[in-house]
PDB file as gemmi writes it, atoms N, CA and C in Angstrom:
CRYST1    1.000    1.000    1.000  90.00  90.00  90.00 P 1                      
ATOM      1  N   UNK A   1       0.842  -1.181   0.000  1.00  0.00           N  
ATOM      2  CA  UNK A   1       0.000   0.000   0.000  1.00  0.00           C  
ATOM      3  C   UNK A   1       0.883   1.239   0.000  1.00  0.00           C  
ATOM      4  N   UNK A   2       0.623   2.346  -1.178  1.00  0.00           N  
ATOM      5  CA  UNK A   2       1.540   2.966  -0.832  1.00  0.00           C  
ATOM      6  C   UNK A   2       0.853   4.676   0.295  1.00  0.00           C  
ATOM      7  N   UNK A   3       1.984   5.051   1.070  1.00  0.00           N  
ATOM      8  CA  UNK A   3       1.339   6.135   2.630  1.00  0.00           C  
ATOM      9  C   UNK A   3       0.602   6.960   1.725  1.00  0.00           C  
ATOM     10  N   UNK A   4       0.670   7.620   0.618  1.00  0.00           N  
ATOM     11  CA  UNK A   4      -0.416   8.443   0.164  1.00  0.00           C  
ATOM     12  C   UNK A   4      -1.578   8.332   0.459  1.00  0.00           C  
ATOM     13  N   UNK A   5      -2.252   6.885   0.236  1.00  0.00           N  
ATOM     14  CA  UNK A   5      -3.297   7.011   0.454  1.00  0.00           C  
ATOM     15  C   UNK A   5      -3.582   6.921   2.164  1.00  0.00           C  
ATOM     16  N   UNK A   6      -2.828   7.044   2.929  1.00  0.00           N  
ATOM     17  CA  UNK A   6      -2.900   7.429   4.253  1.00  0.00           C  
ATOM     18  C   UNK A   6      -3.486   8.630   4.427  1.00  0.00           C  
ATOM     19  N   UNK A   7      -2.917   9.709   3.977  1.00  0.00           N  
ATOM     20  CA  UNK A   7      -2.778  11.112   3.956  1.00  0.00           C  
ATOM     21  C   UNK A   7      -4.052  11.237   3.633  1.00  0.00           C  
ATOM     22  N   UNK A   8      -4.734  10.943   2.779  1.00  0.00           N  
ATOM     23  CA  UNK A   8      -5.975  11.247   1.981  1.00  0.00           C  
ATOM     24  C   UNK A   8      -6.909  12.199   2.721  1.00  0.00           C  
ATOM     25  N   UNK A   9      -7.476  11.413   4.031  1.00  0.00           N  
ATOM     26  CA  UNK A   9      -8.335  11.823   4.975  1.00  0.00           C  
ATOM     27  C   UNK A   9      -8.274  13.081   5.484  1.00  0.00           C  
ATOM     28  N   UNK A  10      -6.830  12.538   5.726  1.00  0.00           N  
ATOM     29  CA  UNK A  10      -6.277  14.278   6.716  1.00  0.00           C  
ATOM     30  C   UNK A  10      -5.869  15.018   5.652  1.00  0.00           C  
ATOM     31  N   UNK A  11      -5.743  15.430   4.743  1.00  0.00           N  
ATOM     32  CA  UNK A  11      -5.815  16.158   3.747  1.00  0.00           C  
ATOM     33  C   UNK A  11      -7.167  17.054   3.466  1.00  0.00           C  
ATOM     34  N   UNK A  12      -8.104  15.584   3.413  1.00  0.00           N  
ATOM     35  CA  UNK A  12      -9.529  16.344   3.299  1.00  0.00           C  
ATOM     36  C   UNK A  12      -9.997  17.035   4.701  1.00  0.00           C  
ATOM     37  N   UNK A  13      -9.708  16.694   5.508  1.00  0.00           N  
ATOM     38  CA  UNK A  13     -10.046  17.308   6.773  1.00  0.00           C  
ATOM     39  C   UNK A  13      -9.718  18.535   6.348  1.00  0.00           C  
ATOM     40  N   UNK A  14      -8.259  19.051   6.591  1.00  0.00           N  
ATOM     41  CA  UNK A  14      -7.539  20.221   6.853  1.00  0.00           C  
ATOM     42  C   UNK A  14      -8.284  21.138   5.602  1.00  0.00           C  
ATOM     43  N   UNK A  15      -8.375  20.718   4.652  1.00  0.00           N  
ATOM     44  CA  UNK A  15      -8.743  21.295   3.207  1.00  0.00           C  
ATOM     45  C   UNK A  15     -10.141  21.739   3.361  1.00  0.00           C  
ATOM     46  N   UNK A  16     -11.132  21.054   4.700  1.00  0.00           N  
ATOM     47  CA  UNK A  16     -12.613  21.746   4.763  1.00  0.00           C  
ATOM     48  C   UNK A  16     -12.725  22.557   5.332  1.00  0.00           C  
ATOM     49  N   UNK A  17     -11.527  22.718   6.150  1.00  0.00           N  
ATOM     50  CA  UNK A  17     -11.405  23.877   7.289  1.00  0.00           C  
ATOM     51  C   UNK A  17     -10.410  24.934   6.467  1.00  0.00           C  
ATOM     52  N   UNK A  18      -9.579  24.453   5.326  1.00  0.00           N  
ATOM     53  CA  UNK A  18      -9.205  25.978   4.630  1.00  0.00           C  
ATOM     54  C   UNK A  18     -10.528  26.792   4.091  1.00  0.00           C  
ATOM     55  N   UNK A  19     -11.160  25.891   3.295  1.00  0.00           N  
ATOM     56  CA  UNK A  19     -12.148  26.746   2.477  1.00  0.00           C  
ATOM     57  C   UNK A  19     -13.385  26.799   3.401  1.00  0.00           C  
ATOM     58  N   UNK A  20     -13.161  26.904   4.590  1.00  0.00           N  
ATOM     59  CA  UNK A  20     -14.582  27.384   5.613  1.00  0.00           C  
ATOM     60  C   UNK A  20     -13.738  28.250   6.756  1.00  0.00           C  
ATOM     61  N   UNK A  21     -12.484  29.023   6.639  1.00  0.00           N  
ATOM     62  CA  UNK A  21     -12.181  29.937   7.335  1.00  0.00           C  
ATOM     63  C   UNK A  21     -11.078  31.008   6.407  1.00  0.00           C  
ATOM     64  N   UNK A  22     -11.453  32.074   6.611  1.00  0.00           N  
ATOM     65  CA  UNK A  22     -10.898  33.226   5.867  1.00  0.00           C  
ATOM     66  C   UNK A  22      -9.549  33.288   5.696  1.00  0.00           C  
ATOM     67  N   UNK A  23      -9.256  33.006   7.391  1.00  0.00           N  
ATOM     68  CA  UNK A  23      -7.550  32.943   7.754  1.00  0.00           C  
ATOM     69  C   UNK A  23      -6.831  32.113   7.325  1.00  0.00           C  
ATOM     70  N   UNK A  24      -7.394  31.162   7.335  1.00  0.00           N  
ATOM     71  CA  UNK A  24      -7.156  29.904   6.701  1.00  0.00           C  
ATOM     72  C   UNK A  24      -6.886  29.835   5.196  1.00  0.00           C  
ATOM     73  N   UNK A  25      -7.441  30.488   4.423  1.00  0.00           N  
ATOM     74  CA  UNK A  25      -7.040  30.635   3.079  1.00  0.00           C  
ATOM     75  C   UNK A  25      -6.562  31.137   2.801  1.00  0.00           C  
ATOM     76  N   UNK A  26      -6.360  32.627   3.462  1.00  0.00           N  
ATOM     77  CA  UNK A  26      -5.062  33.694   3.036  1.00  0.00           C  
ATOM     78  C   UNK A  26      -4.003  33.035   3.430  1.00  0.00           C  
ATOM     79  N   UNK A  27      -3.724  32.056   4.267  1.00  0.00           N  
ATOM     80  CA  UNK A  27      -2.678  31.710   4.736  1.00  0.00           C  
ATOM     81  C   UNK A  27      -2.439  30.811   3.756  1.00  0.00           C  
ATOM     82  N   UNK A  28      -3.195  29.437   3.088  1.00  0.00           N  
ATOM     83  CA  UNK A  28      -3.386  29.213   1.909  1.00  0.00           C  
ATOM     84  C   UNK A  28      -2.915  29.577   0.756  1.00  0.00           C  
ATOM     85  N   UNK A  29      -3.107  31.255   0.206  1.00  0.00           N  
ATOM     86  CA  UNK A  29      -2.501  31.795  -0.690  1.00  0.00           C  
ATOM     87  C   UNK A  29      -1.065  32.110  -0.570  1.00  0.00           C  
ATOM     88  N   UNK A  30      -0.923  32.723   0.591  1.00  0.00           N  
ATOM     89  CA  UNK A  30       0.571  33.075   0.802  1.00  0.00           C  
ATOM     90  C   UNK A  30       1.607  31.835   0.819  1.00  0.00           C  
ATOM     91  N   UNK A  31       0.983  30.566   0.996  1.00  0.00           N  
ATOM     92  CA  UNK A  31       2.017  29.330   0.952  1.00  0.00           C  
ATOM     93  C   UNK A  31       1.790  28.626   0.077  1.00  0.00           C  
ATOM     94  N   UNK A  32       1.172  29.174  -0.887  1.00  0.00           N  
ATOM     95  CA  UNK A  32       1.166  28.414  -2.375  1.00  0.00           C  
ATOM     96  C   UNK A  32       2.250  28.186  -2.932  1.00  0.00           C  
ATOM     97  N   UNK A  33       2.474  27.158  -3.209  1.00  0.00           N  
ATOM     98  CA  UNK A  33       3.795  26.805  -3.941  1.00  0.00           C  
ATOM     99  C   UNK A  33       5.094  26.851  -2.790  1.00  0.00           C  
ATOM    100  N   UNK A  34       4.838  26.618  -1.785  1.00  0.00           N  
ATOM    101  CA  UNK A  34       5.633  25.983  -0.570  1.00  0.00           C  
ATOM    102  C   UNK A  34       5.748  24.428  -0.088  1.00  0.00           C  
ATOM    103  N   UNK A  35       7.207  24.365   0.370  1.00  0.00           N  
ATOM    104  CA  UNK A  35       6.969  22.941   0.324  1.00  0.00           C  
ATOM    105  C   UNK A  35       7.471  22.571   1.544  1.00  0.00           C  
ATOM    106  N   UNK A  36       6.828  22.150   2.626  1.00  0.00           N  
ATOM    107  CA  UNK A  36       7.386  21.538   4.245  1.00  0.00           C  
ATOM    108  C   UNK A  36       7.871  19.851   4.143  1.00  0.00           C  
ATOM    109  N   UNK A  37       9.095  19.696   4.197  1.00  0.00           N  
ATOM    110  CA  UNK A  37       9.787  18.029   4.718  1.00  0.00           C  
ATOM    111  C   UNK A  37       9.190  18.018   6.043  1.00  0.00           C  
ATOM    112  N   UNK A  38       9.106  16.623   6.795  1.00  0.00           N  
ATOM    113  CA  UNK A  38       8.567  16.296   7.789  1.00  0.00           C  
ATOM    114  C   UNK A  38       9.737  14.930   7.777  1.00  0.00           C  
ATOM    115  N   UNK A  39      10.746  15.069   8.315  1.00  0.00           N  
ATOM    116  CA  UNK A  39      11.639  13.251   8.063  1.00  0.00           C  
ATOM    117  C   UNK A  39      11.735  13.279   9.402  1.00  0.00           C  
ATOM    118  N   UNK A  40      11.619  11.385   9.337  1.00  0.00           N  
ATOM    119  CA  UNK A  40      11.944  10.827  10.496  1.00  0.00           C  
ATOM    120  C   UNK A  40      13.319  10.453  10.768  1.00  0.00           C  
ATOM    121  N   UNK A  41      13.764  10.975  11.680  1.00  0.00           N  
ATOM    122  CA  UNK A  41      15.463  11.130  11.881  1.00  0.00           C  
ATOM    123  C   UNK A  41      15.646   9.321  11.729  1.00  0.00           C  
ATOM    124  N   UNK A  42      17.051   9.098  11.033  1.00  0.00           N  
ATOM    125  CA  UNK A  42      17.318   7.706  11.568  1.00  0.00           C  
ATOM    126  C   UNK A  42      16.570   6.840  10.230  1.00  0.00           C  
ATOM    127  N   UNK A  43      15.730   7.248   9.730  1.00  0.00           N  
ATOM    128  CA  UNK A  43      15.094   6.569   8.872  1.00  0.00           C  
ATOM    129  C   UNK A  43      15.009   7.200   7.232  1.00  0.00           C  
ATOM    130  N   UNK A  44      14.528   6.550   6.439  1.00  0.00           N  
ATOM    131  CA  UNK A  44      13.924   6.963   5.159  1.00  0.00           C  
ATOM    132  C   UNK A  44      12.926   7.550   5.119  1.00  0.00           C  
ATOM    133  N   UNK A  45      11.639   7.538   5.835  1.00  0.00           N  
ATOM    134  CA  UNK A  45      10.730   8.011   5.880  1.00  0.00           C  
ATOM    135  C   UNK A  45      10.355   9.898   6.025  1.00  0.00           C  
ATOM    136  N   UNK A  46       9.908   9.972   5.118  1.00  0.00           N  
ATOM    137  CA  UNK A  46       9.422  11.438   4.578  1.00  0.00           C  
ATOM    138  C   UNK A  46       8.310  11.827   4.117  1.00  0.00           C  
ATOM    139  N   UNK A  47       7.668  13.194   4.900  1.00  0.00           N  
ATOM    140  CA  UNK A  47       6.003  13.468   4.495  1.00  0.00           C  
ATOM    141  C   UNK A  47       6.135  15.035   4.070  1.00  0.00           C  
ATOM    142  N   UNK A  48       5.676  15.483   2.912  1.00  0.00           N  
ATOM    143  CA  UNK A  48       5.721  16.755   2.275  1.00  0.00           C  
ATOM    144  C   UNK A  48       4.444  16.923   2.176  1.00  0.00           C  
ATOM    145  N   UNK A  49       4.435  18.657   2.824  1.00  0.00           N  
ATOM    146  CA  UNK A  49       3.338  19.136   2.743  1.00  0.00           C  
ATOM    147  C   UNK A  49       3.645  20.531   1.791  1.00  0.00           C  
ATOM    148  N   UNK A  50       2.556  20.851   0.860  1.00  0.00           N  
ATOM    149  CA  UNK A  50       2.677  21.882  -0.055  1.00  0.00           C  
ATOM    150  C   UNK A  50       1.357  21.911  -0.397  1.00  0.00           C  
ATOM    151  N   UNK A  51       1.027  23.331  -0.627  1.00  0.00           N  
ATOM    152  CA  UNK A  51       0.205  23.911  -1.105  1.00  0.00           C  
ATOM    153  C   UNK A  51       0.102  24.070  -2.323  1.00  0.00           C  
ATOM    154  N   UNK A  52      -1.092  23.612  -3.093  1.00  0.00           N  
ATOM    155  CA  UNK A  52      -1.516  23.736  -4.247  1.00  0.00           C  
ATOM    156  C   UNK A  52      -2.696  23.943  -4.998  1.00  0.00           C  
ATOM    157  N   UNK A  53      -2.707  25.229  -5.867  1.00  0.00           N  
ATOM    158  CA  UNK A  53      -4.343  25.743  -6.118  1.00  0.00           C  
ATOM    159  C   UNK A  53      -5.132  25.630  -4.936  1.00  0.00           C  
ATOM    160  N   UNK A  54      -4.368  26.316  -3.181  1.00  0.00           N  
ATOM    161  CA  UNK A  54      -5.200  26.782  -2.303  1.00  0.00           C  
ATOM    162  C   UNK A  54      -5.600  25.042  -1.758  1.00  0.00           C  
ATOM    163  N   UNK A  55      -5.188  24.418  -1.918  1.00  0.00           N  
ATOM    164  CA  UNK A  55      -5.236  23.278  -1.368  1.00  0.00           C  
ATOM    165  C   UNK A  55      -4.075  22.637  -0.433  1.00  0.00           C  
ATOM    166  N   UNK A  56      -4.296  21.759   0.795  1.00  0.00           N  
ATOM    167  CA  UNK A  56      -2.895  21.433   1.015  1.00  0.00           C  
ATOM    168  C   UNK A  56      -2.754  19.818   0.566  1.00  0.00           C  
ATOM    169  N   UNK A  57      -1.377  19.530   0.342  1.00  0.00           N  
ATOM    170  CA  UNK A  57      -1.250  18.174  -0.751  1.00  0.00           C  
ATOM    171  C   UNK A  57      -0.258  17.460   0.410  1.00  0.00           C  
ATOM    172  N   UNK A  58      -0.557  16.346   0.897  1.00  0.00           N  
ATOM    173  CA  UNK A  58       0.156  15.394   1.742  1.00  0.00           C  
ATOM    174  C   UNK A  58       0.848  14.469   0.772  1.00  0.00           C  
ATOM    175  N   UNK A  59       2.431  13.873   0.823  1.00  0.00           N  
ATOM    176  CA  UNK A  59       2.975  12.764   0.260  1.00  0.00           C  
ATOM    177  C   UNK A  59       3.970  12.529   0.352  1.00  0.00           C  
ATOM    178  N   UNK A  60       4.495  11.609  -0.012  1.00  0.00           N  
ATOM    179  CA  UNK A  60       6.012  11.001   0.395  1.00  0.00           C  
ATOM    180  C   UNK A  60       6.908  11.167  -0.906  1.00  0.00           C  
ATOM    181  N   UNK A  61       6.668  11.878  -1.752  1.00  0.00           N  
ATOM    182  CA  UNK A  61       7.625  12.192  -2.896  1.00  0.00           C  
ATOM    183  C   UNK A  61       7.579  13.761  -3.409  1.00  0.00           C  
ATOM    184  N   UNK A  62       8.312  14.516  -3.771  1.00  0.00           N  
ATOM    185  CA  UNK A  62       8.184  15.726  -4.375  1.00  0.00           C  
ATOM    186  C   UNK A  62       9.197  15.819  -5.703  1.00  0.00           C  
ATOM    187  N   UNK A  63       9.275  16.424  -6.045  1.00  0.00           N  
ATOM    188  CA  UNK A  63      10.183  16.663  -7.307  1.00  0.00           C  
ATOM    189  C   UNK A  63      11.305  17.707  -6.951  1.00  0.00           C  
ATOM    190  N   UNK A  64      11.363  18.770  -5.947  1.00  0.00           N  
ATOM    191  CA  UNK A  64      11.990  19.871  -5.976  1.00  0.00           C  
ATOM    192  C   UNK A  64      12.083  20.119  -4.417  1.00  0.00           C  
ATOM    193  N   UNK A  65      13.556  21.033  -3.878  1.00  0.00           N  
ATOM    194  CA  UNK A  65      13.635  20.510  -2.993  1.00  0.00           C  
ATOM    195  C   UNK A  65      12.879  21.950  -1.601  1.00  0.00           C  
ATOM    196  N   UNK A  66      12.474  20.672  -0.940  1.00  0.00           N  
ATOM    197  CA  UNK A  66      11.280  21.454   0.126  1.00  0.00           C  
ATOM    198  C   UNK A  66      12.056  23.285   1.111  1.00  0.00           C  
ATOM    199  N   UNK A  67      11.122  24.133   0.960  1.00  0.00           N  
ATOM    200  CA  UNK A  67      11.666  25.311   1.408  1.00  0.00           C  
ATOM    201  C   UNK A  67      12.012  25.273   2.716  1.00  0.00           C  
ATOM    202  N   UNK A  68      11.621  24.508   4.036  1.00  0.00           N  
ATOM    203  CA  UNK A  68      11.947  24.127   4.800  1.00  0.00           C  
ATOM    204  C   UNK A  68      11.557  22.835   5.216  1.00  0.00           C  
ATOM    205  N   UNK A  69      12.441  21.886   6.374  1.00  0.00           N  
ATOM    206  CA  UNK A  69      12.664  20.633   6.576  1.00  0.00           C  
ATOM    207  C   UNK A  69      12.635  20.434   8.351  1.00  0.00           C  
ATOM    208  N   UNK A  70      11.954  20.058   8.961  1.00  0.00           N  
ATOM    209  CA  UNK A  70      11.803  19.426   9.946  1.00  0.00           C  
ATOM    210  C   UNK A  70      11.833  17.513  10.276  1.00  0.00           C  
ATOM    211  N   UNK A  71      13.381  17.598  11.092  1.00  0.00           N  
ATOM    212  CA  UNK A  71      13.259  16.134  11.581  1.00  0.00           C  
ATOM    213  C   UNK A  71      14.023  16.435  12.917  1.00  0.00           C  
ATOM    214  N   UNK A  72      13.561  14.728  13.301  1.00  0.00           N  
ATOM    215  CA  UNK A  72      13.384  14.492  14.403  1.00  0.00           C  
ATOM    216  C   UNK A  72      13.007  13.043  14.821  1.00  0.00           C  
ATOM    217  N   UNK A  73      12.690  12.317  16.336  1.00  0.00           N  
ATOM    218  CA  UNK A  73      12.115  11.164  16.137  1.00  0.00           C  
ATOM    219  C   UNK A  73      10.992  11.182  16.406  1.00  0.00           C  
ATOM    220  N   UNK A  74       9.941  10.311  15.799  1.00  0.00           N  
ATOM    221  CA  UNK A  74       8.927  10.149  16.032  1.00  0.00           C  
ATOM    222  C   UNK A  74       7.709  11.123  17.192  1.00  0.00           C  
ATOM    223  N   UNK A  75       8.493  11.070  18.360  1.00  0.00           N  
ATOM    224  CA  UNK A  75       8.083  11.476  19.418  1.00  0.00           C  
ATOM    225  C   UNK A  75       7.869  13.155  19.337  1.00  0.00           C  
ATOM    226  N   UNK A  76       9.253  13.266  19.552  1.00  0.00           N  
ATOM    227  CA  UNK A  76       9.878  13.974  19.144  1.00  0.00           C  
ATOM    228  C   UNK A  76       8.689  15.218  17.798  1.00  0.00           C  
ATOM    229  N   UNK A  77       8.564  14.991  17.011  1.00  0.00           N  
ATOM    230  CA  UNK A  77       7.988  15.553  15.488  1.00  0.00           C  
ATOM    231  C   UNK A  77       6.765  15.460  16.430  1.00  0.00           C  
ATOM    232  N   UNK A  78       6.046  14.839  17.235  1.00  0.00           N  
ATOM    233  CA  UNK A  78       4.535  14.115  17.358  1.00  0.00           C  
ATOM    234  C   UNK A  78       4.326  15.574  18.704  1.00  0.00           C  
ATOM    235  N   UNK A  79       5.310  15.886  19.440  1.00  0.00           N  
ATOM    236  CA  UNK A  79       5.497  17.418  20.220  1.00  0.00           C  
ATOM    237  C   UNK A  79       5.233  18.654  19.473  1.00  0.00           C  
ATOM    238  N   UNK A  80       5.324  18.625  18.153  1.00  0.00           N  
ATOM    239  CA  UNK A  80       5.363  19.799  17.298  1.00  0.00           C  
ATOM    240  C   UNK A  80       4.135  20.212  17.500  1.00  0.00           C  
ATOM    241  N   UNK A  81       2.744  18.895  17.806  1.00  0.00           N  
ATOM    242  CA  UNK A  81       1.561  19.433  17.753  1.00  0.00           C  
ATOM    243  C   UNK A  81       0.742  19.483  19.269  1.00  0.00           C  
ATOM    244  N   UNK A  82       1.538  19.541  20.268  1.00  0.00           N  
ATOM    245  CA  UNK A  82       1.779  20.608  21.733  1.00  0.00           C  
ATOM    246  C   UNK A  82       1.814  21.781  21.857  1.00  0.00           C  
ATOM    247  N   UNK A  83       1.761  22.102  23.262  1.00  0.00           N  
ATOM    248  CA  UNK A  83       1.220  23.837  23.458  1.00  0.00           C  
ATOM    249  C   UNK A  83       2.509  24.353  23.416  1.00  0.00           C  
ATOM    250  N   UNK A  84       3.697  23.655  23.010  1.00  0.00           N  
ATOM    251  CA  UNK A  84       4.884  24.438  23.015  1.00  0.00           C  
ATOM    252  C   UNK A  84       5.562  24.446  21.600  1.00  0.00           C  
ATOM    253  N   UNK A  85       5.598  24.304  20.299  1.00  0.00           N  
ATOM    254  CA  UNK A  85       6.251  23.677  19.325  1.00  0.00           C  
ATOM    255  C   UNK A  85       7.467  24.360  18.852  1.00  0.00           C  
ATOM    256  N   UNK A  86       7.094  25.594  19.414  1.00  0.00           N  
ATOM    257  CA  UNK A  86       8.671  26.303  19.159  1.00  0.00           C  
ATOM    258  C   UNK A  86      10.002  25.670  20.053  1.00  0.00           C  
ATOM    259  N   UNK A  87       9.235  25.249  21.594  1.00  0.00           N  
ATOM    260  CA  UNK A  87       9.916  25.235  22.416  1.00  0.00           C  
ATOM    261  C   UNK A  87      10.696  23.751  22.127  1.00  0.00           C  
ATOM    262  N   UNK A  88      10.366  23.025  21.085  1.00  0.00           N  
ATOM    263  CA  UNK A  88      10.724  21.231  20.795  1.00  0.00           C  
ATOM    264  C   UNK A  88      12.096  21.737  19.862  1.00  0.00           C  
ATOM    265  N   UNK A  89      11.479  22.857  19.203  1.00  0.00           N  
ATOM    266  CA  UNK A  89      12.517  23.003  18.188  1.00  0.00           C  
ATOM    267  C   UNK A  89      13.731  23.766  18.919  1.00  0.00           C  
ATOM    268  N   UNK A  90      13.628  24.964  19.863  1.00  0.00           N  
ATOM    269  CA  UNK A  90      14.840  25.381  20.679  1.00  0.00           C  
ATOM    270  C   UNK A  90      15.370  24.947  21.172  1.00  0.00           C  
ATOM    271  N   UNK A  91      14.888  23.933  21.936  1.00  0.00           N  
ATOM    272  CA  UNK A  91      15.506  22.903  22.866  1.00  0.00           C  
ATOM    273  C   UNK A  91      16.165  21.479  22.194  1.00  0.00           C  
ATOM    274  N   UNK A  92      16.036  21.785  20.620  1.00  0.00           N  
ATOM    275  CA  UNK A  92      17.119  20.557  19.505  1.00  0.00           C  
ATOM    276  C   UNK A  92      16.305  19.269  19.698  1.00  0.00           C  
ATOM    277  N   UNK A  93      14.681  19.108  20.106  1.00  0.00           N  
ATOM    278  CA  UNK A  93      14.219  17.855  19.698  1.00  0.00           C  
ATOM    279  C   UNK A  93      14.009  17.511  18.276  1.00  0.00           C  
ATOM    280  N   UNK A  94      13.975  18.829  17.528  1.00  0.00           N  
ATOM    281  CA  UNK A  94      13.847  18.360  16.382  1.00  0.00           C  
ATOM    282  C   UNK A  94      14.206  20.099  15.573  1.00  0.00           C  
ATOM    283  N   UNK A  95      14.957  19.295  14.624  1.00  0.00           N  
ATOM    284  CA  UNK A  95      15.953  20.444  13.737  1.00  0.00           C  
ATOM    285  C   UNK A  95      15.339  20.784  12.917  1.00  0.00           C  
ATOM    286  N   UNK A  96      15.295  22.216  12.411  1.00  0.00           N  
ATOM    287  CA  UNK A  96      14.927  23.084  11.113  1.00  0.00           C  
ATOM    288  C   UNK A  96      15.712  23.234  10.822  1.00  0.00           C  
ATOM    289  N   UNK A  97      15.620  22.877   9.330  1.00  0.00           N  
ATOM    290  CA  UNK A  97      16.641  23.745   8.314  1.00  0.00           C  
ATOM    291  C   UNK A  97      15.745  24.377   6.951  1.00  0.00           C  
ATOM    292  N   UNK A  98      16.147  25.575   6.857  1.00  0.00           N  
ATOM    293  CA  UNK A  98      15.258  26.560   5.984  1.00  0.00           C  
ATOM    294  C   UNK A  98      15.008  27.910   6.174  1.00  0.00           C  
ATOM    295  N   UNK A  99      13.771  28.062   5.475  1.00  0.00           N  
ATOM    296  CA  UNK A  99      12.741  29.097   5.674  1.00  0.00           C  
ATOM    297  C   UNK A  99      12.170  28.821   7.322  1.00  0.00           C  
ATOM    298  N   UNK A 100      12.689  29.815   8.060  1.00  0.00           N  
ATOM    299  CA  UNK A 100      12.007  29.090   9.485  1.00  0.00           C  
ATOM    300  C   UNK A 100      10.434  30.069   9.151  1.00  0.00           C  
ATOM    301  N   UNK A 101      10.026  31.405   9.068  1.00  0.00           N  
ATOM    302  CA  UNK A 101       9.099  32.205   8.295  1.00  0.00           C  
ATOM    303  C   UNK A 101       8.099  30.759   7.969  1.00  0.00           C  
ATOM    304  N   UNK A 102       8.302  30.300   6.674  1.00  0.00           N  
ATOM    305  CA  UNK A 102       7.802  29.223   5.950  1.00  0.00           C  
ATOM    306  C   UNK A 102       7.180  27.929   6.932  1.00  0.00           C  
ATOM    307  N   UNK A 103       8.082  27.607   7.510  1.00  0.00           N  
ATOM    308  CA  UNK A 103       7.901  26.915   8.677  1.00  0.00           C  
ATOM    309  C   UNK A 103       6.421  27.375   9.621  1.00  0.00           C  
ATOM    310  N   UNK A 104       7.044  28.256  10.067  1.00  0.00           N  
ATOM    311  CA  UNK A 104       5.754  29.142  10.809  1.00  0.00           C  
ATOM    312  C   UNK A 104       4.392  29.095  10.568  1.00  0.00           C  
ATOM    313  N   UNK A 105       4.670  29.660   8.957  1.00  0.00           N  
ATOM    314  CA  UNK A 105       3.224  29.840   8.313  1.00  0.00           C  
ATOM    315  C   UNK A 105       2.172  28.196   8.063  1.00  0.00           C  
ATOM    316  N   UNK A 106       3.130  27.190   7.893  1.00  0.00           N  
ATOM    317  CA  UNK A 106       2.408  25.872   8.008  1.00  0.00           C  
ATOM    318  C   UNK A 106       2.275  25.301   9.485  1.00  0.00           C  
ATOM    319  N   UNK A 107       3.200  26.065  10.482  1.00  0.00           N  
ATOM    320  CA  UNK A 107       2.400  25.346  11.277  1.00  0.00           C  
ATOM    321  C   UNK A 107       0.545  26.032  12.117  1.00  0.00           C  
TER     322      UNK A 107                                                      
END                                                                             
């Protein structure tokens, strides 16, 4: 099976809540054609998120290389979506390299 069709769901989720909040779509526009790595330290495993035609696109392959990159382990990456996520990344649970800006705007 390949993880794409993992993503599917949560794709459509996030994507009903762009086009049913304002903020949400300007934020949408401004990260069009942005591309977030998500790797699991230690491993092969990689999830890209990018915006496209105001949509966001979940998958494990891209063509070009992502404007910013977040890894980390498991755990680790799974803190990003805690009341602290800056604080995972200051404290070196998990490394940016990039557009930190870019970063921002997807999370």
């Amino acid at each position: 099976m390949h993880l794409d069709i993992l993503f599917k769901p949560v794709a459509a989720l996030i994507n009903r809540r762009i086009n049913e909040q304002t903020p949400a779509r300007d934020l949408a526009e401004k990260l069009e054609g942005s591309v977030l790595a998500i790797r699991v330290a230690d491993t092969a495993l990689s999830v890209y998120m990018s915006v496209i035609n105001g949509q966001l696109v979940l998958t494990t392959d891209v063509e070009t290389d992502p404007d910013v990159a977040l890894s980390g382990s498991p755990l680790s990456l799974a803190a990003l979506a805690g009341s602290d996520p800056q604080g995972v990344i200051r404290d070196g649970r998990v490394q940016m390299i990039g557009d930190a800006e870019t970063g921002q705007d997807f999370q």
